[in-house]
N, CA, C and O atoms as a DFTB+ gen file, in Angstrom:
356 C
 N C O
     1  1     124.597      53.503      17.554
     2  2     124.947      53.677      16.161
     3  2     126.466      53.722      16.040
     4  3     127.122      54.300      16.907
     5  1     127.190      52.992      14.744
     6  2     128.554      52.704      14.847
     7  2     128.589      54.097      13.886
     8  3     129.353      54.902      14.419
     9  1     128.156      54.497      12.964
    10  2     128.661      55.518      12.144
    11  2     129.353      56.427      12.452
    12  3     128.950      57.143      13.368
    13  1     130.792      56.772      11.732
    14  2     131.576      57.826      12.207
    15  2     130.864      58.980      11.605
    16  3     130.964      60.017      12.261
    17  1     130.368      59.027      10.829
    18  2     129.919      60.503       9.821
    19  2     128.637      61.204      10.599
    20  3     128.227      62.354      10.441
    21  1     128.086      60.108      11.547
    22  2     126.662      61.017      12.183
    23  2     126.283      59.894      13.211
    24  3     126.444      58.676      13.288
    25  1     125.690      60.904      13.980
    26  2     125.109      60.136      15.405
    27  2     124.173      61.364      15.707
    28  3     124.151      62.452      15.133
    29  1     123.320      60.863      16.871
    30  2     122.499      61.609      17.576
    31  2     122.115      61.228      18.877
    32  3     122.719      60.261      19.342
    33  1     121.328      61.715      19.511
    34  2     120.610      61.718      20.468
    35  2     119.507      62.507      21.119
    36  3     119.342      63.694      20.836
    37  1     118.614      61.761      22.137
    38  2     117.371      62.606      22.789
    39  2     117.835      62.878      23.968
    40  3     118.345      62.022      24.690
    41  1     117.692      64.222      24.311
    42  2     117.914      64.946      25.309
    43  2     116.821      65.621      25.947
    44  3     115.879      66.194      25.401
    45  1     117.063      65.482      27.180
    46  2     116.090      66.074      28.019
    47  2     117.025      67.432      28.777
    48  3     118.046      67.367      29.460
    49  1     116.273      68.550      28.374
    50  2     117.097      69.939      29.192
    51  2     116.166      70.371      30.476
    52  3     114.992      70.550      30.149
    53  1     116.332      70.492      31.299
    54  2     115.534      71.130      32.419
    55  2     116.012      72.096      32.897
    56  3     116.427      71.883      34.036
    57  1     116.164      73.183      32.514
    58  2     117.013      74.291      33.616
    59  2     117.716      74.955      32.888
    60  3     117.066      75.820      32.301
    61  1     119.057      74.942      32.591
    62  2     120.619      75.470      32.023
    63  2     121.449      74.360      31.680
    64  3     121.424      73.524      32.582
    65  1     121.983      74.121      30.972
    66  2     122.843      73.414      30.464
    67  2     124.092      74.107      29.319
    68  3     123.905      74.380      28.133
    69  1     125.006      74.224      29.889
    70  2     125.807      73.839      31.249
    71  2     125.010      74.589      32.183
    72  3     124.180      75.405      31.783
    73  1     125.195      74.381      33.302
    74  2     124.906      75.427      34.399
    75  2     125.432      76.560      34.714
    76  3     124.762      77.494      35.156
    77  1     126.915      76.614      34.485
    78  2     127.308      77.876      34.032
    79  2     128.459      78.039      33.185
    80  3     129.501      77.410      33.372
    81  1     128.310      78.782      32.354
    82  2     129.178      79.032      31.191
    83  2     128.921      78.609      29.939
    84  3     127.718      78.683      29.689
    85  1     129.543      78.216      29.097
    86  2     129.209      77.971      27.599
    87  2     129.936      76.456      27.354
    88  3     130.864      76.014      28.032
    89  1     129.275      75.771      26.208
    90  2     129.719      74.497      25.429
    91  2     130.291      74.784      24.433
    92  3     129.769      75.798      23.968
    93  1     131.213      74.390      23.751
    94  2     131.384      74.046      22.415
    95  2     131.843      72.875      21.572
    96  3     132.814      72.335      22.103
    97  1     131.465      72.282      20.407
    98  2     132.177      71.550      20.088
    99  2     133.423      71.669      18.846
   100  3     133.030      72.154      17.785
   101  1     134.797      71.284      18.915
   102  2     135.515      71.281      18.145
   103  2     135.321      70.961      17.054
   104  3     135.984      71.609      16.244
   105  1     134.509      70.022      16.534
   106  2     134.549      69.256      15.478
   107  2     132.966      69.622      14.699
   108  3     132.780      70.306      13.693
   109  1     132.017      68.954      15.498
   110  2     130.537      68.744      15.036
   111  2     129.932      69.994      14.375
   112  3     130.231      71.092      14.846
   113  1     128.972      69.900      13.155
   114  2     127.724      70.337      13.622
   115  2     126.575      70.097      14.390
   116  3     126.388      68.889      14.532
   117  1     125.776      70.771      14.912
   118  2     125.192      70.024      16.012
   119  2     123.563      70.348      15.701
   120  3     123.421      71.569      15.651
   121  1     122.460      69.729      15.506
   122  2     120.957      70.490      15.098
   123  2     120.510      70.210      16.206
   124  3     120.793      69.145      16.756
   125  1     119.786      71.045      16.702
   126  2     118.663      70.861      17.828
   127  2     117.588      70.701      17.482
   128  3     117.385      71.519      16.585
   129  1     116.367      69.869      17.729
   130  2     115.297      69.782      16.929
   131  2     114.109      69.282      18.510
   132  3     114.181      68.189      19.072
   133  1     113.166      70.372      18.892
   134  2     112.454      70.756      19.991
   135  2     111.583      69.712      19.180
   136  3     111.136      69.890      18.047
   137  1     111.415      68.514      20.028
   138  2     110.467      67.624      20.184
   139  2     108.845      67.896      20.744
   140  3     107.702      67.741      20.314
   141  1     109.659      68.502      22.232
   142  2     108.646      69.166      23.019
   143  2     109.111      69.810      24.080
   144  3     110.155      69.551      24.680
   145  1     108.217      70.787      24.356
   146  2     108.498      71.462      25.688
   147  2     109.069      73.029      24.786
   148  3     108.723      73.066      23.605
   149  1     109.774      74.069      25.233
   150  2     110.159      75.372      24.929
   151  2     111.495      75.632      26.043
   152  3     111.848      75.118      27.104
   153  1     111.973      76.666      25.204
   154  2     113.082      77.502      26.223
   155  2     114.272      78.356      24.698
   156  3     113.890      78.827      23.627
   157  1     115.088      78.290      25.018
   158  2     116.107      79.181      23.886
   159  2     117.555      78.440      23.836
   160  3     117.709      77.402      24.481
   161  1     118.545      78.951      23.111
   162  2     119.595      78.612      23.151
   163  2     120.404      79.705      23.240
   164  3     119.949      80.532      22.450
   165  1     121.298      80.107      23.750
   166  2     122.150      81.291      23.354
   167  2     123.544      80.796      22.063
   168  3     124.157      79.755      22.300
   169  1     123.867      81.509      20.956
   170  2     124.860      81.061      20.482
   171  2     125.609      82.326      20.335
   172  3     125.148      83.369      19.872
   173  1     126.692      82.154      20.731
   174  2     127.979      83.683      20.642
   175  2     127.245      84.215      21.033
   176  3     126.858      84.965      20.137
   177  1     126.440      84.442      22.295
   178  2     126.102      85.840      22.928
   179  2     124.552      86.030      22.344
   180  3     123.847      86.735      23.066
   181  1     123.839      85.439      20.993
   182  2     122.719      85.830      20.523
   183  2     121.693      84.677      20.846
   184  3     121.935      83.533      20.464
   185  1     120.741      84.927      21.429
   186  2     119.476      84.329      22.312
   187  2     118.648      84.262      20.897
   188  3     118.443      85.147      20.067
   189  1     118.246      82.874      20.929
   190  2     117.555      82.378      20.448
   191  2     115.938      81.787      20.726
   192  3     115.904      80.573      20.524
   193  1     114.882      82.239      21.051
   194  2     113.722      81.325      21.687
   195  2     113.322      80.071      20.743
   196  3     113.420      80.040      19.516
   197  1     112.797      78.929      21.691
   198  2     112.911      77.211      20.861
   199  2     111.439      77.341      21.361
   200  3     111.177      78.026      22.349
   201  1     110.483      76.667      20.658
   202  2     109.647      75.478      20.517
   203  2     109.645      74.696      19.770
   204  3     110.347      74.463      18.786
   205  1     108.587      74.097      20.344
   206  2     108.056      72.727      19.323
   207  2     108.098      72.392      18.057
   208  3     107.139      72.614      17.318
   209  1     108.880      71.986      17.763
   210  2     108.882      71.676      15.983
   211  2     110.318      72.532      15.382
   212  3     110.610      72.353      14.200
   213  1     111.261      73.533      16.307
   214  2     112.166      74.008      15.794
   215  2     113.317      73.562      15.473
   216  3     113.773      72.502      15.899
   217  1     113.872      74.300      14.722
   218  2     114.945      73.447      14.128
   219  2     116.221      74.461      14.585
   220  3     116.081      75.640      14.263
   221  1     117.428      74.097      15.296
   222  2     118.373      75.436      15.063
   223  2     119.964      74.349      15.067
   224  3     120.340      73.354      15.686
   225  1     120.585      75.344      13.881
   226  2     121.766      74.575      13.601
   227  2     123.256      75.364      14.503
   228  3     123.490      76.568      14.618
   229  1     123.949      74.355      14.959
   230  2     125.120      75.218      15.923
   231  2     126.529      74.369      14.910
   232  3     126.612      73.165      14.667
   233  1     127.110      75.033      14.655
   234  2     128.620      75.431      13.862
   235  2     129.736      74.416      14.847
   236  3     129.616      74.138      16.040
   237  1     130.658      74.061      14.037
   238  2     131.657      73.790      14.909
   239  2     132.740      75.101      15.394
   240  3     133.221      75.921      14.612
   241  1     132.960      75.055      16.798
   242  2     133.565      75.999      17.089
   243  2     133.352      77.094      18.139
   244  3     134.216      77.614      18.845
   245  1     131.162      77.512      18.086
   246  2     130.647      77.946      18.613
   247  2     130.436      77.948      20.036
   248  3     130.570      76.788      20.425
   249  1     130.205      78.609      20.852
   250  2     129.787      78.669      21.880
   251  2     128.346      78.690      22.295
   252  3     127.568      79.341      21.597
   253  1     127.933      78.099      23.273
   254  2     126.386      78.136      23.153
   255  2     126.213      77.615      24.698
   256  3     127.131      77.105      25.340
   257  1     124.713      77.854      25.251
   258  2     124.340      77.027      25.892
   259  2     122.548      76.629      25.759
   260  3     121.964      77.199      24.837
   261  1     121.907      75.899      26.450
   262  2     120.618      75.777      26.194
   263  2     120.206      75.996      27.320
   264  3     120.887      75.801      28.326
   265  1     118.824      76.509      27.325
   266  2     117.886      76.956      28.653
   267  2     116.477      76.542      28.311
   268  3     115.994      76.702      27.191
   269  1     115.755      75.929      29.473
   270  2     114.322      75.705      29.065
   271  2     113.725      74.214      29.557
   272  3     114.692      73.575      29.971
   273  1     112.970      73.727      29.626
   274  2     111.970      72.753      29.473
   275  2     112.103      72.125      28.376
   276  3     111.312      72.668      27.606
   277  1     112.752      71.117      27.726
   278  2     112.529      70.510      26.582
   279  2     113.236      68.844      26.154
   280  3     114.172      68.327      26.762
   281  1     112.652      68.355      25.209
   282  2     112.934      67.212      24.617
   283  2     113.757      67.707      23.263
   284  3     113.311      68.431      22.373
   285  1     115.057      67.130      23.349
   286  2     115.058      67.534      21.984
   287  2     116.188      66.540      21.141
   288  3     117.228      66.054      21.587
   289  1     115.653      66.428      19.877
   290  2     116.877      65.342      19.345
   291  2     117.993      66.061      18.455
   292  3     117.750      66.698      17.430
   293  1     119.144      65.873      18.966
   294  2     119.932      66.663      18.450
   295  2     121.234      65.654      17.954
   296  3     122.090      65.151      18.682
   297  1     121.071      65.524      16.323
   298  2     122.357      64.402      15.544
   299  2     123.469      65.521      15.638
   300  3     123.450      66.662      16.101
   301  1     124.739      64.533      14.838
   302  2     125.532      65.452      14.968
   303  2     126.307      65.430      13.698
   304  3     126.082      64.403      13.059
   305  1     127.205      66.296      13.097
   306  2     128.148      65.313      11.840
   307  2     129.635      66.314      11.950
   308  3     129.741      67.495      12.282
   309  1     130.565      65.442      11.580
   310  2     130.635      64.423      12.003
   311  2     129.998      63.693      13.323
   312  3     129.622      64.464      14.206
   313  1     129.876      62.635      13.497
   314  2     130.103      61.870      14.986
   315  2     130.195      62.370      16.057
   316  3     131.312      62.820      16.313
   317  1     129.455      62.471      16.791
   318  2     130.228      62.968      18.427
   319  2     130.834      62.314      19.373
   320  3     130.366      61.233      19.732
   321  1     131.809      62.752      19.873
   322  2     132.328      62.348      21.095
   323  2     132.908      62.976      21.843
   324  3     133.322      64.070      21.461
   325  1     133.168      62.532      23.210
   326  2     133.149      63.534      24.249
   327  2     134.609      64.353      24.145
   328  3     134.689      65.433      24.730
   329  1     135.747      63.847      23.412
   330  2     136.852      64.364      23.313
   331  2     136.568      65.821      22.785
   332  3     136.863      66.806      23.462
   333  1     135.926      65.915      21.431
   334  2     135.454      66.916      20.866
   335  2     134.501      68.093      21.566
   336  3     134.390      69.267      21.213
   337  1     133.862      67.415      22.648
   338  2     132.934      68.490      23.983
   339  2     133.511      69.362      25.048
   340  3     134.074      69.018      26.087
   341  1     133.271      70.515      24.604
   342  2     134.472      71.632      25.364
   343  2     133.501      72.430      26.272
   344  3     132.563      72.988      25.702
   345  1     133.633      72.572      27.873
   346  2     133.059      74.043      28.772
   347  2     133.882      74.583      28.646
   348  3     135.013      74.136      28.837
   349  1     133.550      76.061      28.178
   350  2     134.690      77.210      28.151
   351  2     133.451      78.551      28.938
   352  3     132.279      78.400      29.285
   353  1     134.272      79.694      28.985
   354  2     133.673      80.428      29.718
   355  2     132.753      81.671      28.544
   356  3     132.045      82.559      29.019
């Protein structure tokens, strides 16, 4: 997709992501949307549990990571790109 205003993608999480520490992005909002499978997200420190069919929205700015078994399609807006994709601790 060429669109600067939104993109997405399907992701497969198995485990931790990152493996250790936290993500954030500068710019995006980011939705997670559990296709299939379960696990949580942490955002700023607050644990979230995911299944099937959930929806959870992450802020630009935030810190987060994801944990669990899952499929999940997660757009973004603006656009993502990797410049904007930060590991911080």
């Amino acid at each position: 997709m060429t669109d600067k205003d939104l993109n997405g993608a399907v992701v497969e999480i198995s485990g931790r992501y990152p493996a250790t520490g936290r993500v954030m992005n500068t710019e995006c909002k980011e939705m997670g949307y559990v296709i299939k499978g379960a696990g949580k997200v942490a955002i700023e420190g607050a644990e979230h549990a995911l299944a099937e069919g959930d929806l959870v929205l992450i802020e630009p700015g935030e810190k987060f990571y994801w944990e669990g078994n899952m499929t999940m399609f997660i757009p973004c807006t603006p656009a993502w790109h990797s410049e904007q994709h930060q590991e911080v601790k």
